[in-house]
C-alpha positions as CSV (number, residue, x, y, z in Angstrom):
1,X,89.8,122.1,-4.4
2,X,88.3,121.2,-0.9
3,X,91.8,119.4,-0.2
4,X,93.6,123.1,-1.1
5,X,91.4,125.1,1.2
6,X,91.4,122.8,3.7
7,X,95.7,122.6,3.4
8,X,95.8,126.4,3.5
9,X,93.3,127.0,6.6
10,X,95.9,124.5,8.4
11,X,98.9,126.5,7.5
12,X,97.0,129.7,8.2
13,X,96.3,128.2,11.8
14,X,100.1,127.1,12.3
15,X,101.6,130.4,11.0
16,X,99.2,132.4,13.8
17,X,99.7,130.0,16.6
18,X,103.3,130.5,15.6
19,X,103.3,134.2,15.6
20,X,101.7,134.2,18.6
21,X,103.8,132.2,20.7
22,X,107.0,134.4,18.9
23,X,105.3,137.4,20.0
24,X,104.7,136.2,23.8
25,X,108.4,135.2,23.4
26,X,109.5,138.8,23.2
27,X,110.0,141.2,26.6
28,X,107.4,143.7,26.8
29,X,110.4,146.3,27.9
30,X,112.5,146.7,25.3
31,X,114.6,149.9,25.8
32,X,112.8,153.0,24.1
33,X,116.4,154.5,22.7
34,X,116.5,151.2,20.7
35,X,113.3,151.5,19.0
36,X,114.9,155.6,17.9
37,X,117.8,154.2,16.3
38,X,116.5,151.4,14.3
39,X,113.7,153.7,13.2
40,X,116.7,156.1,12.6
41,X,118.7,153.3,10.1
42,X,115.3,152.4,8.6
43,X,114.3,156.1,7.6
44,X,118.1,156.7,6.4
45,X,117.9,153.3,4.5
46,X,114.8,154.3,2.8
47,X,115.8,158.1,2.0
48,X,119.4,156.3,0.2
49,X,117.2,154.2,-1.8
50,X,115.0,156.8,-2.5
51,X,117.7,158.8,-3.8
52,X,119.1,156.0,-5.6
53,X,116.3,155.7,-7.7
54,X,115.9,159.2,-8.1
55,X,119.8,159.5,-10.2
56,X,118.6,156.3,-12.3
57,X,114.8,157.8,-13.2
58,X,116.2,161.3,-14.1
59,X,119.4,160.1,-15.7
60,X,116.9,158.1,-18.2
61,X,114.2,161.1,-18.4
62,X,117.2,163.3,-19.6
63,X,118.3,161.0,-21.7
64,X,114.9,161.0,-23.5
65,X,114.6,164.6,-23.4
66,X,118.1,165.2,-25.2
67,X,116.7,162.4,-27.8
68,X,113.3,165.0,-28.7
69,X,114.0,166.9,-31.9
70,X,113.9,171.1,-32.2
């Protein structure tokens, strides 16, 4: 069990080292219209899966209703 810890402290070191040097790879000023229109794609992206759950979830609750006698 020692060897296991011991193996995962190491790649928990690695992985932060590496994150680290990727972050100090990236400019500091990045262009502010950029950051708008990703955030723009992201929220659409989320709000089309959003609504595609929404058609599947009620398609099956209506389902089930029509299924409940009287």
């Amino acid at each position: 069990m020692k060897h296991i810890n011991a193996t995962a402290a190491l790649i928990a070191v690695h992985v932060a080292q590496r994150l680290h040097q990727l972050r100090d790879a990236v400019p500091d000023g990045r262009d502010r219209g950029s950051s708008v229109v990703e955030t723009i794609i992201l929220v659409a992206g989320f709000a089309g899966l959003a609504f595609t759950i929404y058609l599947a979830v009620s398609g099956k609750v209506q389902g089930w209703i029509s299924k409940i006698p009287g």
